[in-house]
C-alpha positions as CSV (number, residue, x, y, z in Angstrom):
1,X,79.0,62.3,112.3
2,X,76.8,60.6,109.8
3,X,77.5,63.5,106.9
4,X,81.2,63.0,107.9
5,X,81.1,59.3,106.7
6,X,78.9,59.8,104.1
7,X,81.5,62.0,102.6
8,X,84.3,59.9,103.3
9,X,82.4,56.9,101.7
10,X,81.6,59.2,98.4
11,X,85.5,59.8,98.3
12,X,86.1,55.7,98.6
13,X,83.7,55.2,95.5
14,X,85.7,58.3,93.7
15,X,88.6,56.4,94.6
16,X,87.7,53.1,93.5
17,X,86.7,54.7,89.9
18,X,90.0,56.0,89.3
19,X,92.1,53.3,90.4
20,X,89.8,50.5,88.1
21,X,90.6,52.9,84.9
22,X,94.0,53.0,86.1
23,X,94.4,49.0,86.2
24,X,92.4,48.5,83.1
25,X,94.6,51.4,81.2
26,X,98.4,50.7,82.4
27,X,97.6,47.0,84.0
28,X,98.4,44.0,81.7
29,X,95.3,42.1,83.1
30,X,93.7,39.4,81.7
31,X,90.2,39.3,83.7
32,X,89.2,42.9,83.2
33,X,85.8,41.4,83.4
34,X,85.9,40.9,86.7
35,X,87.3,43.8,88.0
36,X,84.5,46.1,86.3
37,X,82.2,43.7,87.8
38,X,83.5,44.3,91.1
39,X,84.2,47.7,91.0
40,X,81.3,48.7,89.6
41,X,79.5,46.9,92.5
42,X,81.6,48.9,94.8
43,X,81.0,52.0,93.7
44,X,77.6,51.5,93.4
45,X,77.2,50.3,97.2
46,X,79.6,53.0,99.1
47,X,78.3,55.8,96.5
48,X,74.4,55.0,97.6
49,X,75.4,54.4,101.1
50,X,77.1,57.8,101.6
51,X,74.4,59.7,99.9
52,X,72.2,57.9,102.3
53,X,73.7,59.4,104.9
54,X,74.4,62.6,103.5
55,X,70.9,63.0,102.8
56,X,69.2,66.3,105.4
57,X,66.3,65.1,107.2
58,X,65.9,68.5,108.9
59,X,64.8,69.7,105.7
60,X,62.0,67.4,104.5
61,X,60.4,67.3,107.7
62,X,60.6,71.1,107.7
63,X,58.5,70.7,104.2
64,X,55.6,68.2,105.6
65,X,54.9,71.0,108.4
């Protein structure tokens, strides 16, 4: 279950990316500033979060032993 959403959230943050360079390319917006801002700070948070989950734990313990 936790893979599942870590996936999902590595899709959001591929998602995010493409629709800011979208915006900033065919948009007509004057704070493009703040959109990198908070995109970048999205993308950053949801792309750590679902390799955090992603992440096998089965594996490194299997290592230590």
């Amino acid at each position: 279950m936790k893979k599942e959403l870590g996936k999902w959230l590595m899709d959001i943050s591929k998602y995010i990316v493409t629709g800011v360079l979208l915006t900033s390319i065919l948009g007509d917006i004057k704070e493009t500033r703040v959109i990198y801002i908070i995109g970048v700070t999205t993308v950053v948070a949801t792309l750590s979060l679902g390799l955090f989950l992603t992440k096998d734990t089965k594996e490194k313990n299997k290592r230590r032993k």
